[in-house]
N, C-alpha and C positions, 0 to 999 in steps of 0.2 A: 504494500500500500504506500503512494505518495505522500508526501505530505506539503502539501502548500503553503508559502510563506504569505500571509495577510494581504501583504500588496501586490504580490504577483496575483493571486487570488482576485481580489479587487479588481487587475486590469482585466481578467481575462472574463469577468462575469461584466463587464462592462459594453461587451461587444464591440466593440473598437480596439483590436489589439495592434501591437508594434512588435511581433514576436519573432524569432528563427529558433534553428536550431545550428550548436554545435557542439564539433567532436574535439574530443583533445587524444591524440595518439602517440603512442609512446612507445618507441619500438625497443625492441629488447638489445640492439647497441646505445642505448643511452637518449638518445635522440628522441626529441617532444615537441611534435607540433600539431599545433590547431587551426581547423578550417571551419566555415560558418554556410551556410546557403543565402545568407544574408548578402545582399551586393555592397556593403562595405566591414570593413574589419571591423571585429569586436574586443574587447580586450578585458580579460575578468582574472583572477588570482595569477595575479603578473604574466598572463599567457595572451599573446595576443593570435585572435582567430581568423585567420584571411579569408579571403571570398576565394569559392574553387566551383570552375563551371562545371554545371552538371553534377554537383555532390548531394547526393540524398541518399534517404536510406527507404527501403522497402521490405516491404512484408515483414512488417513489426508485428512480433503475436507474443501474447504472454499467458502464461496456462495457469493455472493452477493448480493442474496437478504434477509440478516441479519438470513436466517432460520439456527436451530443449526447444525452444521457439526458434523462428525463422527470418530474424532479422539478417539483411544484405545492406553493406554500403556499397555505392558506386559511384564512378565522377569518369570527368576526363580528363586526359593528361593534359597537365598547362603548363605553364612556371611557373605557378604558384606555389610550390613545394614539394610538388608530386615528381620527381624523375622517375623516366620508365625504364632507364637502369635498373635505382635502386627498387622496384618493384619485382624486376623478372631475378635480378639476385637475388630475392626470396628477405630481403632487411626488413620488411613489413611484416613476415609471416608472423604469427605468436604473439605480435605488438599489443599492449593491452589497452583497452578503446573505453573513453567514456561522453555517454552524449547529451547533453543538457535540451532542455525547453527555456529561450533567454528573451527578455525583452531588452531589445536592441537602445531602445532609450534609456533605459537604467541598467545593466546587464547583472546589478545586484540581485535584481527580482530574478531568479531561475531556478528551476529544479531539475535532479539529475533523473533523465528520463533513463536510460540503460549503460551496464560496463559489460565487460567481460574481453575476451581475446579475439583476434581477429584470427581467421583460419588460415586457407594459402590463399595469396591472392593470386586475382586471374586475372591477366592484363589479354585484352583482344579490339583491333579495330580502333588504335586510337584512345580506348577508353579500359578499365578495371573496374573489378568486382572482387570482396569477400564476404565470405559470411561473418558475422561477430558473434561469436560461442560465449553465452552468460555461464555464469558460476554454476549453475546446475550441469552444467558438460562433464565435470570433474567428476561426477556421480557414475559417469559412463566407462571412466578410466579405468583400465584393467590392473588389478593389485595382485600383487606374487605371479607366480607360476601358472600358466593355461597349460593341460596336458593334449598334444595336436600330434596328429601326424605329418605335420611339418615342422621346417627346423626355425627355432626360435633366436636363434644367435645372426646377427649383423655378418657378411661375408666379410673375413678378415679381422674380426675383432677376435679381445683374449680366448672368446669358448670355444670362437670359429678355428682360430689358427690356423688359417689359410695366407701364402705370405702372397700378399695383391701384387706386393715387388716384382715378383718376378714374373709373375702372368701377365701384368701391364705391357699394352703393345707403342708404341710411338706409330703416331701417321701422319696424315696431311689432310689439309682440305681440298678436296676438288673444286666444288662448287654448292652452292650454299643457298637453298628456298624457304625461306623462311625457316622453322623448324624439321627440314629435313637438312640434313647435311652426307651430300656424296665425298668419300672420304677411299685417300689409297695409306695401303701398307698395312690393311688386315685381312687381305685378300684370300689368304690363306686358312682364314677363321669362316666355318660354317655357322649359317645365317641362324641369328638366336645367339651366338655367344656372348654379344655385349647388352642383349639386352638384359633388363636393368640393371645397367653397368654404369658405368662413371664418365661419359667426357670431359676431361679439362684441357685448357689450351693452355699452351705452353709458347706461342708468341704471338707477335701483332698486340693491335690495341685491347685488347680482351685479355693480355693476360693472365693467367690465377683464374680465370673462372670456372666454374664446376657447373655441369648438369648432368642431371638423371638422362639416361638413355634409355626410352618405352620400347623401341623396337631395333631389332636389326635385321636388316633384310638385303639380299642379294637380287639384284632386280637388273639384266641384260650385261652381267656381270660388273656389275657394280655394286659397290658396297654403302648401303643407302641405312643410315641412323638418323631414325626420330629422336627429338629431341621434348623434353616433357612444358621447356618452353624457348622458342627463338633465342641465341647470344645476337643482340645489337653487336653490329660491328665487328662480326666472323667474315672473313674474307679468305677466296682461294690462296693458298699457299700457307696460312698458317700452320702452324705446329700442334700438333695433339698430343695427351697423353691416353690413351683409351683400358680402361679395367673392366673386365670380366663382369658377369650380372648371373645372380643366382637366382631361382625359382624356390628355392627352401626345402626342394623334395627328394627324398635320400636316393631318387636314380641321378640325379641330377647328381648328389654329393659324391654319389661313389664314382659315375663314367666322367665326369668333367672334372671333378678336383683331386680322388681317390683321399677322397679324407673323412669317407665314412665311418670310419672306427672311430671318430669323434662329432659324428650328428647326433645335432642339440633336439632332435624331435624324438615321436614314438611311432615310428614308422611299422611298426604292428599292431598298436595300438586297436583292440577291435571297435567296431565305429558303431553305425546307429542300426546298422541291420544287423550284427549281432547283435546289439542289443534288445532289438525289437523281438527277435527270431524267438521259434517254441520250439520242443521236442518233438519227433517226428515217429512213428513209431518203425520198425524195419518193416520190412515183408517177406 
């Protein structure tokens, strides 16, 4: 339940209001800024809120009975603060969002309509979306051990002990469509190995950057990687470093890495039709 302060209360039972709203975002490298839908800045607990075209939020829902609701922000990219760099390098992902109801003439008067974290955002066409996850989401979060028959360990980390070092291939770029990238010097790797695998580049103005690899696919003998989102400013000839992408499934663990003797799943695990199953009688 809100609770309204006297004079915000006041204007808005008034019918005449002077109202927006805005977000304050706070991304998990330290960085806090705020945007308004309002067409001029706002400025309230020494934060000042810019005007960002096209930022609003939709499908605001709130339940009560604790399930997560379905608020999305969305804008488009300006300079106003928004780079779509730092969106597709993922610095937004996790940011923790909070968004008032303000009257623009006093910004004192406001109440805080929703917080919570923002998901991944999706940058497409100019413009971005995420969802903003309230504190009931943490309820969803899985605590201790899930028993799966798949494997639970991150490829390459301590339980995985798979050394990425040395599977990693160096390539090139060929040519570059948006989030597809034709790429030489893994030519030799049958289609499926790097998916979801790691592309980083390793020169040119993209430097250091890392994405996810959704697919790999050999296409008129070409070696054709989806990317999970476009790198700004990947050009033919740069330098790659490309790592292997596992599936989690112990065929996968034993023919592709031979490091089954330490998969993290329960790959016999009997599943739901054993379980369901009855005694049969012989004949």
């Amino acid at each position: 339940m809100r609770v309204l302060g006297a004079p915000l209360r006041e204007h808005l039972e008034s019918g005449l209001t002077t109202t927006c709203r805005c977000w304050r975002i706070a991304r998990t490298d330290g960085v806090v800024q705020g945007f308004t839908d309002h067409d001029l800045a706002v400025t309230f607990d020494g934060l000042t809120f810019s005007p960002l075209s096209g930022f609003e939020a939709t499908g605001d829902v709130t339940r009560a009975d604790l399930s997560v609701g379905g608020l999305e922000i969305a804008g488009a990219l300006t300079s106003a603060g928004l780079d779509a760099v730092d969106l597709q390098s993922g610095r937004y992902d996790f940011a923790s969002v909070m968004m008032w109801l303000v009257n623009w003439q006093d910004p004192e008067e406001r109440v805080l309509l929703r917080q919570g974290t923002l998901g991944e955002v999706v940058r497409e066409d100019g413009a971005f979306r995420a969802e903003v996850r309230g504190p009931m989401r943490q309820l969803e979060t899985i605590r201790g051990r899930v028993y799966t028959a798949t494997c639970d360990a991150d490829l390459g980390d301590a339980r995985c002990t798979v050394d990425l070092s040395a599977l990693s291939r160096i390539a090139s770029v060929a040519s570059v469509d948006g989030a597809l990238v034709i790429v030489n010097g893994i030519d030799f790797k049958a289609a499926g190995w790097a998916s979801q695998g790691v592309l980083e580049v390793t020169s040119g103005d993209e430097t250091g950057r890392r994405e996810l690899v959704t697919s790999h696919a050999v296409i008129d003998d070409q070696v054709v990687l989806t990317l999970r989102s476009a790198i700004v400013g990947l050009e033919a000839g740069d330098m790659l470093l490309v790592t292997p992408g596992c599936d989690k499934r112990f065929a996968t663990c034993r023919k592709k890495f031979s490091n089954h003797l330490n998969f993290q799943g329960f790959p016999h695990l009997p599943g739901n039709d054993r379980a369901f199953s009855y005694a049969r009688s012989s004949s």
